[in-house]
N, C-alpha and C positions, 0 to 999 in steps of 0.2 A: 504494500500500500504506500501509497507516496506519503511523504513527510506532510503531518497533521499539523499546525502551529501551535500552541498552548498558550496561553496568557496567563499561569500562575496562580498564585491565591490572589485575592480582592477581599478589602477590607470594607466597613461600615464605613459612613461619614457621620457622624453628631457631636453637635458642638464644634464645629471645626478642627475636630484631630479623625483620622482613621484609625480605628478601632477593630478588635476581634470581638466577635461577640461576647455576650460576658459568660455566659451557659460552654463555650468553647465549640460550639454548633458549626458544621461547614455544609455547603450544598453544594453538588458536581452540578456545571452545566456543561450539560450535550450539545453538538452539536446535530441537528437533525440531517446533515449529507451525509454523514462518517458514519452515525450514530455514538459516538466516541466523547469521551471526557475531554474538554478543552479548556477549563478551568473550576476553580472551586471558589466560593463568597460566602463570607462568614454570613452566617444564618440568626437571625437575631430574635431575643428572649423578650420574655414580659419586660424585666427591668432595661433591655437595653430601648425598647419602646419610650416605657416612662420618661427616661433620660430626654429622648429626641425629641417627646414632645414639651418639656420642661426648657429646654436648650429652644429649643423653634420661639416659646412665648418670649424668651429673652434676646433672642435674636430679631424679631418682631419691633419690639420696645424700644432696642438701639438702631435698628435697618430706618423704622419708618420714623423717627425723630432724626437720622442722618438728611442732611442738605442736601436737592435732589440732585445737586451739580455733582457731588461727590458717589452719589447711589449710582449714576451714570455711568462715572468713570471707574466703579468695583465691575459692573457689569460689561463697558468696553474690554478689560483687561481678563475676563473670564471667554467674551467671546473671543479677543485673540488668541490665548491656550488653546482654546476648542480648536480653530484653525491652524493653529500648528502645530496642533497631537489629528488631522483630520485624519491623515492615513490610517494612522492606530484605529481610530474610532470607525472609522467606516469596515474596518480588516476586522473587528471585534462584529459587528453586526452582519459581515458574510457570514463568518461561523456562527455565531451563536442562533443563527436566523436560517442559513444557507440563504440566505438572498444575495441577489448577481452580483458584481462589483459595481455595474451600473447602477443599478436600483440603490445601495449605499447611498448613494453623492444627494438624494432627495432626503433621507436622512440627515445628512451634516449640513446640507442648504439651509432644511428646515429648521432645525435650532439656531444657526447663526443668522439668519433671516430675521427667526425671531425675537433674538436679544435685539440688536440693531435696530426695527419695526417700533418694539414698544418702548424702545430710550428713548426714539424721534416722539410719539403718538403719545406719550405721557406728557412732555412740553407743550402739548396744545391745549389741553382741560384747563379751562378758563371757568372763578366762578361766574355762573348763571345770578343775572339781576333780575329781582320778580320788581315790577311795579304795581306798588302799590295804590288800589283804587282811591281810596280817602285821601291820600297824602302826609296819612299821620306818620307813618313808619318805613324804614328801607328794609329791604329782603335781599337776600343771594342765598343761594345756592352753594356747597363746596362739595369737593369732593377728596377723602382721607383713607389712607389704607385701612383694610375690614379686618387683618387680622391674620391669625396663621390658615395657613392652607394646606392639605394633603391632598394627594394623587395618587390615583391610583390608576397606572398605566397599561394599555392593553401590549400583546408581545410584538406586533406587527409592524409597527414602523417604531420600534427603541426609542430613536432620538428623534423622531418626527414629534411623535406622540409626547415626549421631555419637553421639547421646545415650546410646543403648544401652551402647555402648563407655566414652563419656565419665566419666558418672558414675560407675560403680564403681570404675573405674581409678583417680579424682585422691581418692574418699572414700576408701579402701584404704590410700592413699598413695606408687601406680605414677604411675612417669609416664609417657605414651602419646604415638609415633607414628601420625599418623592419617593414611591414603593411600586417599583418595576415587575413586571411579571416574572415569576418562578423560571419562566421560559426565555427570555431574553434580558437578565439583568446587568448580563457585561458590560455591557455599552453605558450604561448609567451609574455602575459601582467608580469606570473612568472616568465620570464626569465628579464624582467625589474627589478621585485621585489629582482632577487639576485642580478642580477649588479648593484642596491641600496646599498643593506648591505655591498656588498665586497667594497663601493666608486670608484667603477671602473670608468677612464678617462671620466670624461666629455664631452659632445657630441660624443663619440666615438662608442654609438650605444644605438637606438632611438627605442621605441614601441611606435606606431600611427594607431588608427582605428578610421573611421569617414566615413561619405558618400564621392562618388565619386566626388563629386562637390567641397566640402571642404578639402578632402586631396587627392583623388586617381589624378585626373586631376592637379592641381598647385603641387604635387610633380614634373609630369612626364613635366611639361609645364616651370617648373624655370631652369635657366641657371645654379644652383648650382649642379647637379646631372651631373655629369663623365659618371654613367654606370645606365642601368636599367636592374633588373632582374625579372627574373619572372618564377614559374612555375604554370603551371593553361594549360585552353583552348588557341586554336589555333584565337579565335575570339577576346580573351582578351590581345594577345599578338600584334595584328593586332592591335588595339586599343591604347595601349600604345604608341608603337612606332609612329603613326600618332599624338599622343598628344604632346609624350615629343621632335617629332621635329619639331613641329613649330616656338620654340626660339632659338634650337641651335643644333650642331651635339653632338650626344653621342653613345656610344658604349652598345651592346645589348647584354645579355643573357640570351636564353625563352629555357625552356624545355617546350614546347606544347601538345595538345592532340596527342593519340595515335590512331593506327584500327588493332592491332597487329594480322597477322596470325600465326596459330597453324596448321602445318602439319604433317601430320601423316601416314608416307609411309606404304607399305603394310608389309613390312619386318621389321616394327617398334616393338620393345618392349612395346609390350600395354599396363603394368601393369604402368611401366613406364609414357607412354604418359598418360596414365588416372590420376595415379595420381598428376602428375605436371599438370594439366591442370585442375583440382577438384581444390586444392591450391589456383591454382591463380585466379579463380574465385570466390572462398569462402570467401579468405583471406582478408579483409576490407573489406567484402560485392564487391567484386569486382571494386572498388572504389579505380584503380591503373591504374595508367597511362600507364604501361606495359601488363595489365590482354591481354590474348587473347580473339578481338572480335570476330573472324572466324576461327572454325574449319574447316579447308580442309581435310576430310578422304579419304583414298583412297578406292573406291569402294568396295574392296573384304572385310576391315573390318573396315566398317562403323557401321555395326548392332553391331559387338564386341566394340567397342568405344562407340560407343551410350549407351550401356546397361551398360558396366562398370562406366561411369559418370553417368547416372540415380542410383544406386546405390548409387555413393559417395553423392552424393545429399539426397537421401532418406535418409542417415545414418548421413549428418550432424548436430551439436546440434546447435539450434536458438535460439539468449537468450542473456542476460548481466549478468555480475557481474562476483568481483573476483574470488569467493567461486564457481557459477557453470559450470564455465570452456566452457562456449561455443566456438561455430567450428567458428561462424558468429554471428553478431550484426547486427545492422540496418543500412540503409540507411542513408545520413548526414543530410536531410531536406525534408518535405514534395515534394518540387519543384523535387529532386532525385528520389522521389516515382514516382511520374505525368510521368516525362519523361520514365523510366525504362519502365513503363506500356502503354506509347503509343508506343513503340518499340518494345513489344513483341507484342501489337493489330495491330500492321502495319504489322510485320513479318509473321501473321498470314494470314493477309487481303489478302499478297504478293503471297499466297499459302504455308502456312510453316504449317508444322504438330506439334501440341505442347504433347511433348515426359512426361514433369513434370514441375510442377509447373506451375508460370504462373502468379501470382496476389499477392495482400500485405495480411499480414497477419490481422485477425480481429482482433485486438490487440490495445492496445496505443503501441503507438512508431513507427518509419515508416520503419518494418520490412517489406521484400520484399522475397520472397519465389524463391531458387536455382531452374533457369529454363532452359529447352532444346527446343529447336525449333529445326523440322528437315527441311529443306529447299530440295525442290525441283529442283532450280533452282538457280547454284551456283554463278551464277550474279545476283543474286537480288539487286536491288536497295536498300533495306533496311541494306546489308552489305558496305554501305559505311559511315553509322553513329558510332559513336563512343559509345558506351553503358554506361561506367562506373558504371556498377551494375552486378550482379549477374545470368545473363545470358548467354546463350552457343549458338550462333549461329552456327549449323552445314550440312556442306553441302559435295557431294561425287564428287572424282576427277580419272580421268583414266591414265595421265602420269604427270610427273614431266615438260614435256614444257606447260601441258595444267594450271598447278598448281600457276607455276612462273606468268604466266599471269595474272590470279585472284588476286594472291598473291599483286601482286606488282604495280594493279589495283586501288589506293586510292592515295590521295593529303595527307596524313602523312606517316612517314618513321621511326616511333622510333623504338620498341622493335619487332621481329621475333621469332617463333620456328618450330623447324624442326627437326622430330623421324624419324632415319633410323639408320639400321646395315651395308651399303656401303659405304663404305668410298667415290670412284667416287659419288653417290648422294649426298652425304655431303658438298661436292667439290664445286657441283653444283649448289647449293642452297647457299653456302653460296659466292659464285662470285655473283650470279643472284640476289639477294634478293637488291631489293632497299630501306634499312631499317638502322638505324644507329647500332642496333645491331642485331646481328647472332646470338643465343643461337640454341645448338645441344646436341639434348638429353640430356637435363639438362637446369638447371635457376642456374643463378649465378648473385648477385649483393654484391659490398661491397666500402667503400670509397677509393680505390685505385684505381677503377676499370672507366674508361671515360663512360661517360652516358649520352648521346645525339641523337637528331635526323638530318634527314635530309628533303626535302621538307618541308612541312608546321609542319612538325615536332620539328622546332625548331632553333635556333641557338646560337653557345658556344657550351660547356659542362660542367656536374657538376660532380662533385668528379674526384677523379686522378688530377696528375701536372698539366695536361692540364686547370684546371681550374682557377688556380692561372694566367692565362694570361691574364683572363676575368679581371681580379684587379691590371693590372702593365702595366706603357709603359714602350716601349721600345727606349732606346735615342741611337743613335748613335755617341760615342766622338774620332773625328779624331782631331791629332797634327801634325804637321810638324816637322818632323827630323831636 
């Protein structure tokens, strides 16, 4: 087998030293291409919890009474580390992820986009004047950091999903607990590792992974957390927020799972819809909380859609490493495998015709093979699951009111698409669509850009102003003339 890389043990961050757990607890992360150990991170206890969030309220206290000229220039000098450890970090999230070395660079973009973003977008909040009708008194509006913050991050994009969190929080002047997924905490144990070197503010941001019992629960359950974040599943956000309000009221933001449709009107540019839609199923192995989980074809070119994504499928490369440039990697976790493959055996069971692929590859690693289901029947039951793999659930539709219906048929509401050359269809779909986002003929995402759902999709937003609200109250200061 060719030379594995390893990256060593990885410590805790709290209170601004790196720590070994204090229980002496280590966790191996796998890497899901090798299946193999490629580092170990201290695993942290109740009391090493306790600590991080006692360290976070005091880091809080001194972050947001700092001058914001000065919180600016902690945060400049954190994202230049980032960028000069970028290799590392993007080399930590092919292993610990198998995702391509390509797909990496949207990871390190994302975080260092987002410190940047929200140092500029924090200097604009000006307070708001209310005028007063009588005349008796003057009113404003401010706006002051809310307080400590935890995360809790889905394994998909490491440092995309960090960033998201990062930024608003430390430009606001929160300071934030970050607890990465079991599956991908490499990448964030090194983001500890540079906010060591550079002596970045003391409790001013925490890396913590441990079981749920020892740190995910008495995070969300102590009265010191202001706000809980989260992006991950729609069961795991349900979850949180019954935990952490059992002792006290806090304010939430979950970006949630997704069941995103993909429609494809008749008059659509096909080359088009094929290819944006090969992409986002390819792309992290489909392992995106926006990927479309149902294709809606319209009837007359369904077999054209069908056959051009069978194609991009057949022509994708499966595979790791810098050097051989593959299209797709694996899967994050055996459990990733299990499900993707009772989804396309249900799909089947449901009446679905399988067009390609279909099963994991004989491989080590938990490579899963780009697959098309053609569905008979465009209520299936099975298109109300959320896939997050590598599958193409497709099914045929005869008008734009029978589409919206299907469409719009599901308890999430994040990400939408919809190919057509009408602008009236355009119109249509994007009033109708009960989704937080509209994409039309085209994918666009970037950190200016709001990204949110609605229904069980989610609540907040991440990236764009709007998210800096997530980390600020608002005080209303009226005077008497």
């Amino acid at each position: 087998m060719k030379h594995i890389r390893t990256f060593g043990h990885k410590k805790l961050y709290i209170d601004g030293q790196l720590v070994d757990a204090s229980n002496g607890k280590t966790f191996g992360v796998i890497s899901p291409a090798h299946e193999t150990a490629i580092a170990t991170i201290a695993w942290a206890g109740m009391d090493d919890t306790e600590r991080a969030l006692k360290s976070a309220q005091k880091g809080f206290e001194s972050w947001s009474a700092m001058p914001m000229v000065e919180r600016l220039d902690w945060i400049d000098k954190l994202r230049n580390k980032i960028i000069e450890n970028g290799d590392l970090l993007r080399e930590s999230i092919m292993y610990e992820m198998g995702k391509t070395w390509e797909g990496s660079e949207e990871d390190l973009t994302s975080i260092t986009n987002s410190l940047k973003y929200y140092s500029e977008e924090i200097q604009k909040r000006k307070d708001i004047p209310i005028k007063d009708k009588e005349g008796s008194h003057e009113h404003r509006m401010v706006s002051q950091p809310l307080g400590v913050a935890v995360a809790f991050l889905a394994y998909n994009f490491p440092l995309l999903n960090l960033g998201f969190k990062l930024g608003p929080a430390l430009a606001a002047g929160c300071s934030i607990i970050l607890k990465p997924s079991e599956f991908s905490p490499l990448s964030a144990y090194i983001v500890g590792e540079l906010c060591a070197e550079i002596n970045f503010p003391k409790g001013v941001v925490t890396v913590i992974c441990g079981d749920v019992t020892e740190v995910g629960i008495p995070l969300c359950e102590s009265k010191i957390p202001r706000l809980i974040t989260m992006i991950g599943s729609t069961e795991t956000a349900q979850k949180l927020i019954a935990q952490s309000a059992r002792t006290s009221i806090k304010r939430y933001s979950m970006e949630c799972g997704g069941n995103a449709p993909f429609i494809v009107c008749q008059d659509a540019d096909m080359e088009l819809a094929i290819n944006i839609g090969a992409a986002l199923k390819i792309g992290n192995s489909g392992q995106i909380c926006v990927a479309p989980n149902r294709f809606f074809i319209h009837e007359s070119v369904i077999n054209e859609f069908t056959e051009g994504l069978k194609k991009k499928f057949e022509n994708a490369k499966i595979g790791f490493g810098r050097e051989n440039k593959p299209d797709m990697g694996p899967l994050a976790n055996a459990n990733s495998v299990a499900k993707v493959q009772s989804i396309v055996q249900e799909a089947i069971k449901q009446g679905g015709a399988l067009i390609y692929g279909g099963k994991p590859f004989d491989t080590t690693g938990y490579y899963f093979e780009p697959t098309i289901i053609l569905l008979a029947n465009n209520n299936s039951e099975i298109l109300q699951h959320e896939i997050f793999g590598p599958v193409a659930l497709i099914t045929s539709f005869k008008t734009k009111e029978e589409v919206i219906e299907l469409a719009n048929n599901t308890d999430a509401g994040l990400a939408s698409y919809v190919f057509s050359k009408d602008k009236d269809i355009l119109n249509f779909f994007a009033e109708k669509l009960e989704f937080g986002e509209v994409q039309l003929n085209g994918v666009k995402y970037d950190i200016y850009l709001p990204h949110g759902g609605v229904k069980n999709s989610g609540i907040g937003v991440d990236c764009s102003t709007y998210a800096l609200d997530d980390y600020l109250v608002k005080k209303r200061i009226t005077k008497a003339l």
